[in-house]
Each structure stands twice: as C-alpha cells, then as structure tokens.
C-alpha positions as CSV (number, residue, x, y, z in Angstrom):
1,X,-3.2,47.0,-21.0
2,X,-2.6,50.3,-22.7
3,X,-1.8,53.9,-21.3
4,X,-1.7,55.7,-24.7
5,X,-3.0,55.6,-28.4
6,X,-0.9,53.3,-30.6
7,X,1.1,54.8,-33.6
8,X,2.4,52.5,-35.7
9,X,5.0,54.9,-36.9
10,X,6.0,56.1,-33.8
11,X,8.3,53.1,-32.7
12,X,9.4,49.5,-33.4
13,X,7.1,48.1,-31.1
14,X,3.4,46.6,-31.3
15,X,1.6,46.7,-34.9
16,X,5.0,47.6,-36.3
17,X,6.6,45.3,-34.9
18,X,4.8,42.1,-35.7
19,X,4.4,43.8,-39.3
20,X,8.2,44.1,-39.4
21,X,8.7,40.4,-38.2
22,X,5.7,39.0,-40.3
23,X,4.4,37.8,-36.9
24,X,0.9,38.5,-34.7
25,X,1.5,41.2,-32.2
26,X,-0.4,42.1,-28.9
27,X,-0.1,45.5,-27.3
28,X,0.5,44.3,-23.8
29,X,1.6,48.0,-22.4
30,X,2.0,51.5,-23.1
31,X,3.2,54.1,-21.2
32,X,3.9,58.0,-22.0
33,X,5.4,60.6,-20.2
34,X,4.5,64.5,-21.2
35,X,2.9,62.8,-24.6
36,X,6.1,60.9,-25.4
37,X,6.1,57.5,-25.6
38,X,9.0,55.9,-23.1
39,X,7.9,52.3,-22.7
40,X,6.1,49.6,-24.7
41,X,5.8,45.6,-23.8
42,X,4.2,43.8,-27.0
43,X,3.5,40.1,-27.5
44,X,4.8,38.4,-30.8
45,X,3.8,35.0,-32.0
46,X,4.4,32.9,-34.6
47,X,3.6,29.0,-35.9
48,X,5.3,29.3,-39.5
49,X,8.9,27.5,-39.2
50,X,10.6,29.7,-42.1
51,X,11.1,33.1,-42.9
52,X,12.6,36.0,-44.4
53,X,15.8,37.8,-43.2
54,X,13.9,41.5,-41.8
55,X,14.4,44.8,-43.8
56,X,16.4,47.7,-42.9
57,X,14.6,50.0,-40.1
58,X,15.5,54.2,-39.5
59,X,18.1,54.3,-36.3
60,X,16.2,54.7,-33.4
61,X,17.3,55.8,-30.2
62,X,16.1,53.4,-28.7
63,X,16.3,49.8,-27.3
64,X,14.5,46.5,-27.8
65,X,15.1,43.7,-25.0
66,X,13.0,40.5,-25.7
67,X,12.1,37.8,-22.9
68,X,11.9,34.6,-24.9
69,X,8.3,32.5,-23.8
70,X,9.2,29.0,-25.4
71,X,12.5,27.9,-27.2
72,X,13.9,29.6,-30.1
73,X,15.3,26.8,-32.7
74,X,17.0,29.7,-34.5
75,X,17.7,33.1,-34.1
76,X,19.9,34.8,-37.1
77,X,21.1,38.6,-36.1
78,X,22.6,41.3,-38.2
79,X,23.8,44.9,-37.2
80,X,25.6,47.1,-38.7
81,X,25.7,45.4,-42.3
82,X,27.9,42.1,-39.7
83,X,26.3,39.1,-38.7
84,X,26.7,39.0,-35.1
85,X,25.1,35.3,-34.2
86,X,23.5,32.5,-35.5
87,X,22.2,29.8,-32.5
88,X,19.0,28.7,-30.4
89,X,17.9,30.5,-27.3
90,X,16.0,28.8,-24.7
91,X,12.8,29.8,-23.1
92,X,13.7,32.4,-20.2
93,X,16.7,33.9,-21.7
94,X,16.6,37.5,-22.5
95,X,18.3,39.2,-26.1
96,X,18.5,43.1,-25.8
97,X,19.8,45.0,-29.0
98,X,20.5,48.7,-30.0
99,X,17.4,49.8,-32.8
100,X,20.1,52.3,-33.7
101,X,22.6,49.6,-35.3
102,X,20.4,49.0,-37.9
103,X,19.6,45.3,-36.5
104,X,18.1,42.3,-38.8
105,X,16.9,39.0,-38.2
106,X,15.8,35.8,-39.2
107,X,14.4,33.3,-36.9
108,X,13.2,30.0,-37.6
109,X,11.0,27.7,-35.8
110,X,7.7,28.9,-33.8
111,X,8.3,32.1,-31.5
112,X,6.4,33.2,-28.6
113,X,7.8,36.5,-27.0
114,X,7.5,39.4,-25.4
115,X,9.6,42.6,-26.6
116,X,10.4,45.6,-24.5
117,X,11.0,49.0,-26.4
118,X,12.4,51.3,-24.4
119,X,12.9,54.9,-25.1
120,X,16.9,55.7,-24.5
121,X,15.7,59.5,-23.1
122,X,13.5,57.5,-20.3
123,X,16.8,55.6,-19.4
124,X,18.6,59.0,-19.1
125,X,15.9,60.8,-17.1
126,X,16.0,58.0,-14.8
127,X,19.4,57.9,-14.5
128,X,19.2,62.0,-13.8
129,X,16.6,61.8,-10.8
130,X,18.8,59.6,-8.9
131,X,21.9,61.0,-10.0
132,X,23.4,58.2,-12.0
133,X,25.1,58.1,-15.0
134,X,23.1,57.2,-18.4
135,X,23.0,53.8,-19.8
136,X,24.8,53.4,-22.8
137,X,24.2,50.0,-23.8
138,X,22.4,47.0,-22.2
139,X,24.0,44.3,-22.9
140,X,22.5,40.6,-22.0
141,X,24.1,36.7,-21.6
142,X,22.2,34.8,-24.3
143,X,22.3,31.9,-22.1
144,X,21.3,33.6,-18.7
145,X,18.1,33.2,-17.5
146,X,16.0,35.8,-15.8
147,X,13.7,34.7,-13.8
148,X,12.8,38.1,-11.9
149,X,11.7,39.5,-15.7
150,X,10.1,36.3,-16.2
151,X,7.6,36.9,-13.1
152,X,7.1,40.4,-14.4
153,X,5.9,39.2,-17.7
154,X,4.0,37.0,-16.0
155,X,2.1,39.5,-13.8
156,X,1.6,41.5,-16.7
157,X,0.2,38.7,-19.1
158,X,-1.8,37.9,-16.4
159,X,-3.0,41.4,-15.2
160,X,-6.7,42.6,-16.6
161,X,-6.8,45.6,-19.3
162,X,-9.1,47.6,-16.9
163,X,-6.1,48.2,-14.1
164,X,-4.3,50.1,-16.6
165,X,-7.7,52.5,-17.5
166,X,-8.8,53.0,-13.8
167,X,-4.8,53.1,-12.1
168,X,-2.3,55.5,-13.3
169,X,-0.5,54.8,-10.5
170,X,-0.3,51.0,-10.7
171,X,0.9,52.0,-14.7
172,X,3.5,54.4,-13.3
173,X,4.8,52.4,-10.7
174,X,4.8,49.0,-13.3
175,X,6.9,50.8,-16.0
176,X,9.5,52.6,-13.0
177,X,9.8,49.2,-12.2
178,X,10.9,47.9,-15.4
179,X,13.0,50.9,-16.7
180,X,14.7,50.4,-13.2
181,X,15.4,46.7,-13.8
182,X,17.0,47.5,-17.4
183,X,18.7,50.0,-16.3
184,X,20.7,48.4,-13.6
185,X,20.4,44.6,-14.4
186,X,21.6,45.6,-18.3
187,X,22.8,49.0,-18.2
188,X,25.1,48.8,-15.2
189,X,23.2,51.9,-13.7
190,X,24.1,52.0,-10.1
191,X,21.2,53.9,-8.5
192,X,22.0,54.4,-4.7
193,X,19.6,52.6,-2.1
194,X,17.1,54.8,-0.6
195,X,18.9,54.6,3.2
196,X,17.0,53.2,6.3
197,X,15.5,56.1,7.2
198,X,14.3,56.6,3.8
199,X,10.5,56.7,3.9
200,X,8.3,59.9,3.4
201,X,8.1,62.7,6.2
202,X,5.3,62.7,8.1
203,X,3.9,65.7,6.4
204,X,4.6,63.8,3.1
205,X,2.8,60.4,3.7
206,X,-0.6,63.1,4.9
207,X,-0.1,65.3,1.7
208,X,0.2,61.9,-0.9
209,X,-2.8,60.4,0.9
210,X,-4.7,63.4,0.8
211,X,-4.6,63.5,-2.4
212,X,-5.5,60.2,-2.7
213,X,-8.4,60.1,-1.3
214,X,-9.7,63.4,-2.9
215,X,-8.9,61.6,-6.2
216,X,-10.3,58.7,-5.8
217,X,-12.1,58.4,-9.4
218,X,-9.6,60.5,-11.2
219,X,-6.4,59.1,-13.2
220,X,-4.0,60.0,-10.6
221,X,-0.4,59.5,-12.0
222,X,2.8,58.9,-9.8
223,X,4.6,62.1,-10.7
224,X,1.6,64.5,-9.6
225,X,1.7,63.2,-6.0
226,X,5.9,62.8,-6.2
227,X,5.7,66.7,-7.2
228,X,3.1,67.5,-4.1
229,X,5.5,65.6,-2.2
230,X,8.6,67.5,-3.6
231,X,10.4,64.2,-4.8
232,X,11.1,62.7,-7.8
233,X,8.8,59.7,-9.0
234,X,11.0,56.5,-8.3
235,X,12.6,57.8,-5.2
236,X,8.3,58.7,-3.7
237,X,7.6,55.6,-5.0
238,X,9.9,53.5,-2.8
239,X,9.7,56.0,0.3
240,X,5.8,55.8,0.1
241,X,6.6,51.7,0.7
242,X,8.8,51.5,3.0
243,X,6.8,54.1,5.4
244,X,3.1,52.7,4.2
245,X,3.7,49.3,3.2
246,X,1.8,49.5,0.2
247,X,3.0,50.6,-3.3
248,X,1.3,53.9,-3.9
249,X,-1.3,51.7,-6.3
250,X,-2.0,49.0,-3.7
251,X,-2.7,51.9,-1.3
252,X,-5.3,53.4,-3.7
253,X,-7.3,50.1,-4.7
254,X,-7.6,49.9,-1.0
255,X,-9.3,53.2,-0.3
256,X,-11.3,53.0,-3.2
257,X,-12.7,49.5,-1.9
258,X,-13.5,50.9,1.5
259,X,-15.2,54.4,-0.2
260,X,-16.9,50.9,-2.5
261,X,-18.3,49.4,1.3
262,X,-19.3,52.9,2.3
263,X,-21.4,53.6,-0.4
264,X,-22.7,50.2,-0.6
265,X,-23.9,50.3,3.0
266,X,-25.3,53.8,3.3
267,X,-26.5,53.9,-0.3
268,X,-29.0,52.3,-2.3
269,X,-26.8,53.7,-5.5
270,X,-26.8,50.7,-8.0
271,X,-23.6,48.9,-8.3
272,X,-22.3,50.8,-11.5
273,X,-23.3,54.0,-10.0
274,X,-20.3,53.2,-7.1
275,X,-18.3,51.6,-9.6
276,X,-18.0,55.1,-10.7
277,X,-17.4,57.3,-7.7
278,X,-15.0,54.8,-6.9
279,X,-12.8,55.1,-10.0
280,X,-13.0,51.8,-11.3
281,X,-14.6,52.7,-14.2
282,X,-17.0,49.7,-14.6
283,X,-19.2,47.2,-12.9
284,X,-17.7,44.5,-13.8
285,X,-13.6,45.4,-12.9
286,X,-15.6,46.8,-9.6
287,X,-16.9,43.0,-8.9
288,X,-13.5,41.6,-9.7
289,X,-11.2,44.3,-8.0
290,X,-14.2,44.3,-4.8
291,X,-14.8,40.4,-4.7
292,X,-10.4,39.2,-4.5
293,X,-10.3,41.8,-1.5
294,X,-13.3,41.0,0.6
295,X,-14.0,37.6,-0.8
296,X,-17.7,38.2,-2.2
297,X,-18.9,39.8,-4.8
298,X,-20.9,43.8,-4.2
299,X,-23.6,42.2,-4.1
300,X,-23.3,39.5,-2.0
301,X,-21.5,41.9,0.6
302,X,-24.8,44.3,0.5
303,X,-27.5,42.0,1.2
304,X,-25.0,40.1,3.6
305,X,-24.4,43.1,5.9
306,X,-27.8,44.6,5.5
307,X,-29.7,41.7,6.5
C-alpha cells in the first residue's frame, strides 16, 4: 500500500534500498505528513548466498529497524568506520540502526525482511504532542523476539493496496501506531495513558462523525478531524476508541457500507457507480470491503432483499 510518490533519493528505503543491498524491494507503505515523508515499511528479498560489504550512504536523520521474516545465517555490521557484529539472527528478531552512523553490511545466506525507515522529526513530533521527551536512539536485543511487530507486519503483508487509496484514516492510524510502538518499545518514550475518562466529549464524538459522514468519498486524514476536534492526532485517535469502540477507520468503512446498502436498495445505480459515492474507489475493493461485512457480495445482497 502506498500514501505518496516514491523518490528514490529521498530516503534509504524502497527502490533505494534494495538497490543499496543488491536485493528485490517491495514498497509495502508510505506515509507523509505536510509533503514530508515520515514513515516507510519496504519488503527486501534475496536467494543469492554471497555478497558484497554495502557502500557508504550520506547521514541521515533517520532510523532503519528491520523485522527479520526467515533466519539470517549472517549478518556483518559496520558503523562508524568499527565493526560492531558479526552473527545469525533468527526469524522474529528485530535490528534497528542509526542511518546517521554511516552503517554497512554484509549478509550472507537468503534474506526475507521487512525494513522500517523512520523519519527522526516524526519521532520528535510525536514525542511533542504528548509531551514526552524525543527518542534519541532505539536500541533493540538481537535475540528478542517481537511478536506484537510480527502481527503488524503481518496485517500489513496481508492488507489489500486499495485500503490505503480509499482510507486515510486507516493510513494515519496504521503509521501512529507504529511510530508509537518504536517510540516506546525502542526509544524508551514514556507517553502517559490517556486516563479512564479519556474518550472524546460528547460534542466531539458528534463533530468527528459529522464529518465523517459528510466525507464519506473524500480522503479524510486523522489530523483534519483531530484539528475539528481540537486534539492532537494520537491522543483523538485513542479517545475516539475508547468512547466509539471503533478505530476512527473501522468506524468509516462502516458507514460507508451502510451509505453502500442504502444506495443499493433505493437505487438502481450500477455497482461501480456506488462504489464511488461510497469512497471506495472501485468495484471490485467495493465487493471485497461489502462482501467480509455482510457476508455476500453487492450483488447478491440486491436481488436478495429486493426479491
């Protein structure tokens, strides 16, 4: 799924990256904030068992935290002119590094991964919105496992590319996820709990689903509602949970579906016609979004209640 345009110079991530590491990459996610890029999840792979120690890169600020797929034989890593290690990783286990160390590799042995670049100014607007202080290193076991991260790669490999075209808000929510995880899993951010009573006011919750609803085919992003709202995005995002139930995302696939039955009950509009006024974009994310909620296809549904 992809938010933004690539560019290949703009980051170590995606095309870069597997050009950098002489291994296939796959854009998995992109995600901007006022045009600047602040998160990217790529997929590397590779089948050759030797290579080349990696060139020099220019410092970044930024980091790169990779979630290994399958076992790592070998894993050779330079920064700052020193070797730092030389060992196997097992599938699972998580490696984060600073891209402003000037950090080199060489890894032997097939590799299937997925990298997370993350913008360090993302990390520290985070950290600003809930008052914490910036991260200034994440710093990983190599042994560890992480299973939570491991579920949230899976969920990503497994979601379809349309959900990022037709949901800004399942985009924003996805990547305040992740930044959030870093943050205080590897960055020992310690962002305060939202407290019991924590969920929107009740003029709020009618002000983010008004918008909502009057939205419903536009690319609604988290931070336009948290602003009509007069919070910040992570802390609406959470509140708009705990008071709903739903992640702000969730809630909008769910109106859309019931504008989706509306339409296909009082209309004879064709189906890619109420894909449309939905917000879904096209027919057939429409049939897969519309048939895992109400358990038939458009269709189906149509002639089934009609007859």
């Amino acid at each position: 799924m992809t938010t933004v345009q690539e560019n290949t110079q703009s980051g170590l991530f995606g095309q870069r990256l597997g050009n950098h590491l002489e291994m296939v990459s796959q854009s998995i996610l992109h995600v901007s904030k006022k045009d600047r890029l602040s998160l990217a999840v790529t997929r590397l792979t590779c089948t050759r068992r030797d290579r080349d120690r990696t060139a020099s890169i220019e410092p970044e600020t930024a980091f790169s935290v990779t979630y290994k797929l399958n076992d790592v034989e070998e894993h050779e890593f330079w920064s700052e002119g020193r070797m730092r290690y030389a060992r196997g990783f097992g599938a699972g286990t998580v490696n984060a590094i600073d891209l402003s160390e000037d950090p080199r590799s060489r890894v032997r042995g097939p590799f299937d991964t997925l990298q997370f670049y993350l913008r360090k100014e993302a990390l520290d607007e985070l950290a600003y919105e809930r008052g914490a202080s910036p991260v200034s290193a994440l710093r990983s076991s190599p042994d560890a496992k992480d299973p939570i991260l491991g579920a949230m790669c899976g969920f990503l490999l497994s979601t379809p590319p349309e959900l990022a075209q037709t949901n800004q808000l399942f985009v924003d929510q996805m990547a305040l996820s992740l930044l959030t995880y870093f943050a205080e899993g590897y960055g020992g951010m310690h962002i305060p709990p939202i407290p019991s009573n924590g969920g929107l006011a009740p003029w709020q919750e009618r002000r983010a689903k008004e918008i909502m609803h009057s939205r419903l085919a536009a690319r609604l992003a988290i931070a336009d509602i948290a602003r009509e709202c007069r919070l910040t995005p992570s802390y609406f995002a959470k509140a708009f949970r705990r008071t709903t139930g739903m992640s702000p995302h969730q809630y909008l696939t769910h109106i859309r579906v019931q504008e989706a039955k509306s339409l296909l009950l009082s209309s004879t509009l064709p189906l890619a016609d109420i894909a449309l006024i939905g917000g879904f974009g096209d027919q057939s994310y429409f049939t897969r979004v519309f048939t895992r909620s109400v358990g038939a296809s458009p269709g189906a549904w149509r002639r089934a209640m009609l007859r």
